[in-house]
C-alpha positions as CSV (number, residue, x, y, z in Angstrom):
1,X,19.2,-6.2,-7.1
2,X,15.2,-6.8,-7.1
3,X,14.4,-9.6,-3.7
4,X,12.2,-11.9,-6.0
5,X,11.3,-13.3,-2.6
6,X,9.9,-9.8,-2.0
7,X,8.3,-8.5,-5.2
8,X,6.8,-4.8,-5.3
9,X,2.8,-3.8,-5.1
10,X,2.9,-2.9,-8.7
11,X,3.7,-6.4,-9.6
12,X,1.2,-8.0,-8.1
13,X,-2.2,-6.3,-9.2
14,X,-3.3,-2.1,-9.7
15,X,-3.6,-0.3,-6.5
16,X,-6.8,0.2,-4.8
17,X,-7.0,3.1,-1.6
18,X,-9.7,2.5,0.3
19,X,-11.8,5.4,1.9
20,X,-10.5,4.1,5.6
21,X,-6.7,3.9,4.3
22,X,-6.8,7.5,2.8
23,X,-8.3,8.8,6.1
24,X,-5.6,6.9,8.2
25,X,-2.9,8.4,6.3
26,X,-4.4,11.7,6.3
27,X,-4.8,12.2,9.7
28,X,-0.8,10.8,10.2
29,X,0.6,13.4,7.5
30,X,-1.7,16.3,8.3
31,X,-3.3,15.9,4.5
32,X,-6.9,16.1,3.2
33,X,-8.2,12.2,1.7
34,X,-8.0,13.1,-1.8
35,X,-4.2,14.2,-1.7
36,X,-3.8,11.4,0.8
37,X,-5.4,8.5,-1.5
38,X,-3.1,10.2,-4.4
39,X,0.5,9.9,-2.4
40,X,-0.9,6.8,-1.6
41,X,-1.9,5.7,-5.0
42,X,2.1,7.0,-6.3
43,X,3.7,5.3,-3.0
44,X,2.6,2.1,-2.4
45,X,3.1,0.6,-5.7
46,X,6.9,0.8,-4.8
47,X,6.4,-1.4,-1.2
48,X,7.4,-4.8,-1.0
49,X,5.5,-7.3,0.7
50,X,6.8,-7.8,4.7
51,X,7.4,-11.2,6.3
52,X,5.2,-13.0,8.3
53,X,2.3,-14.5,7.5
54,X,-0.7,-11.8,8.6
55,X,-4.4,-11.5,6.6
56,X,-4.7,-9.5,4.9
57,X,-0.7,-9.7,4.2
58,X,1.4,-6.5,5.3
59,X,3.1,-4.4,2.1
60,X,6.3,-2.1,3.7
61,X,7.5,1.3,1.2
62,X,10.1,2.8,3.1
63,X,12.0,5.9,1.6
64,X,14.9,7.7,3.6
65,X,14.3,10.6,0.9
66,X,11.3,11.2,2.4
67,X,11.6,10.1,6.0
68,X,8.1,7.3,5.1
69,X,7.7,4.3,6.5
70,X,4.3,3.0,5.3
71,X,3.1,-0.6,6.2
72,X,-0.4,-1.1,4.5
73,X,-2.7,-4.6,5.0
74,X,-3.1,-5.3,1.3
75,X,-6.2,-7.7,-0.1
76,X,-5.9,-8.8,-3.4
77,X,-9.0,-9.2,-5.5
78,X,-11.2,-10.0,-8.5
79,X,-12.9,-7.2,-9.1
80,X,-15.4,-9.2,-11.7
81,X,-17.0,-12.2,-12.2
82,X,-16.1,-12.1,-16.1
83,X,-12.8,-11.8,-15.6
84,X,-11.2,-14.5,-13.1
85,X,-7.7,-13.6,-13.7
86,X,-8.1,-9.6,-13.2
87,X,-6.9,-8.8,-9.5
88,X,-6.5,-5.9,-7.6
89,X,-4.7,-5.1,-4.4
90,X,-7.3,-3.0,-2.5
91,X,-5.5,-1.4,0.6
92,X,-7.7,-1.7,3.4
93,X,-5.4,-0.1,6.4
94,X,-1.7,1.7,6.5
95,X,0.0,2.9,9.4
96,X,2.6,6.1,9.1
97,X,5.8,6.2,10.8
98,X,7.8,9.0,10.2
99,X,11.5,8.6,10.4
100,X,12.3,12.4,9.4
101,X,14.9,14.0,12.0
């Protein structure tokens, strides 16, 4: 059942990896930035935003498939003036954990 409390990324706004973001995951998964900003691009559409109340807010996509536990600091923007209802959720920072055995 979808937590409405909770929604996903992709709900929200198009995803936006930041040249810092792509690097941070790269160096955790052992990838270069462009495949890192790609997994990151398919991933975090799927997380769901994490209690608390931090700025930028924290976005979680954990997957037991995979063994990911992403948290990412999401800010959600207007990319242009003409267009004040157009956001996106640029992701500035994510931290890896790996929960592979």
């Amino acid at each position: 059942m979808p937590d409405a409390h909770r929604p996903l990324l992709r709900d929200l706004a198009p995803v936006y990896v930041t040249h810092r973001a792509a690097q941070q995951y790269g160096a955790a998964e052992g990838v270069d930035e462009e495949r890192a900003r790609r997994e990151l691009t398919a991933l975090l559409p799927l997380a769901r935003r994490a209690p608390g109340d931090e700025d930028p807010p924290a976005y979680r996509y954990r997957s037991k498939h995979t063994g990911l536990d992403l948290t990412a600091r999401v800010e959600l923007e207007t990319p242009l003036d003409d267009a004040p209802d157009a956001r996106i959720a640029v992701v500035v920072s994510v931290s890896v954990r790996e929960t592979r055995t």
